[in-house]
C-alpha positions as a printed Julia matrix, in Angstrom:
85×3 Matrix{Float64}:
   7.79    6.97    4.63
   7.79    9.0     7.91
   9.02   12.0     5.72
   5.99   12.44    3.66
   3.39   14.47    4.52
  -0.44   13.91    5.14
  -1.21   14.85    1.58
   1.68   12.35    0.36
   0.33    9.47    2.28
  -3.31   10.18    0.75
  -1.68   10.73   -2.41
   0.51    7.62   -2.5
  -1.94    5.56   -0.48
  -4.58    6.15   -3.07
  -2.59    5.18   -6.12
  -0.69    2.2    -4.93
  -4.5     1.19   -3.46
  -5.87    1.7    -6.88
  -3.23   -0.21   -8.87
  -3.31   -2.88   -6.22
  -6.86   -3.43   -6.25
  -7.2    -3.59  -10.39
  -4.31   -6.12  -10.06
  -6.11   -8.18   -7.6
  -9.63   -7.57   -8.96
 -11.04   -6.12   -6.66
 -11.57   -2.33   -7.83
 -15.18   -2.9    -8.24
 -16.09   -3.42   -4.7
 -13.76   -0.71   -3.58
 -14.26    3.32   -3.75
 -11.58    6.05   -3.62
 -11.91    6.15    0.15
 -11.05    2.58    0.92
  -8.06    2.38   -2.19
  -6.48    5.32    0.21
  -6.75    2.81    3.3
  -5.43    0.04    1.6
  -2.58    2.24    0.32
  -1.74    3.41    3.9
  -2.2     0.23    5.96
  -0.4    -1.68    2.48
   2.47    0.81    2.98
   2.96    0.34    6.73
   2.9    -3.56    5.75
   5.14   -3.29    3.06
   7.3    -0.89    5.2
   7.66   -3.9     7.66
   7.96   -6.72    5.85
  10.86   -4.54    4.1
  12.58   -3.75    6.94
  12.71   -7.3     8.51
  14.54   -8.66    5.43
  16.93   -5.49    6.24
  15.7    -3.5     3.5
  15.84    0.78    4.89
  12.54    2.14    3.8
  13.08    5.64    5.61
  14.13    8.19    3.32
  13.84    6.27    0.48
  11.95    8.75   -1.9
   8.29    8.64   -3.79
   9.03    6.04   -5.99
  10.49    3.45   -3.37
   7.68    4.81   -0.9
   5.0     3.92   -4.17
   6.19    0.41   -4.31
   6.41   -0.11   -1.09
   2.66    0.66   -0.59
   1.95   -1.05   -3.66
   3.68   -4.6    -2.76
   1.68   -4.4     1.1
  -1.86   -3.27   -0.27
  -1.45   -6.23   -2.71
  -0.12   -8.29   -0.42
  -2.62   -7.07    2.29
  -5.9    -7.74   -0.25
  -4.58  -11.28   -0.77
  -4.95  -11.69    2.64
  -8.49  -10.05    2.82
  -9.51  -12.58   -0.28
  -7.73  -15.4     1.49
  -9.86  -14.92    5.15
 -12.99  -13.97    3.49
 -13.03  -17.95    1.62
């Protein structure tokens, strides 16, 4: 994901953020601005958690780079739900 530009990352970051949050039902407390953090930080967490299995996220494309935001912003709201009890 190092590839893509600024306007990628906000791009990506917002859709994976959006999917992620109607999956884990959280859209309603979240607005655009915070579905593009969750996207970023959830693709630098996916991005890791990838690469320690040995999975090579660099140069991967938009697609792999979408689901690998997608699976860390879920990921990263479960944990959010999972402190916040």
């Amino acid at each position: 994901m190092l590839g893509l530009s600024i306007l990628g990352w906000i791009i990506i970051g917002g859709l994976a953020g959006w999917i992620a949050s109607k999956i884990k039902g959280t859209d309603a407390q979240q607005g655009i601005g915070l579905n593009i953090v969750v996207g970023i930080v959830g693709g630098l967490l996916g991005g890791f958690l990838l690469s320690l299995i040995g999975v090579d996220v660099e140069g991967a494309g938009w697609i792999f780079s979408f689901l690998t935001c997608l699976l860390g912003a879920v990921i990263l709201l479960s944990i959010v739900r999972a402190v916040k009890k």
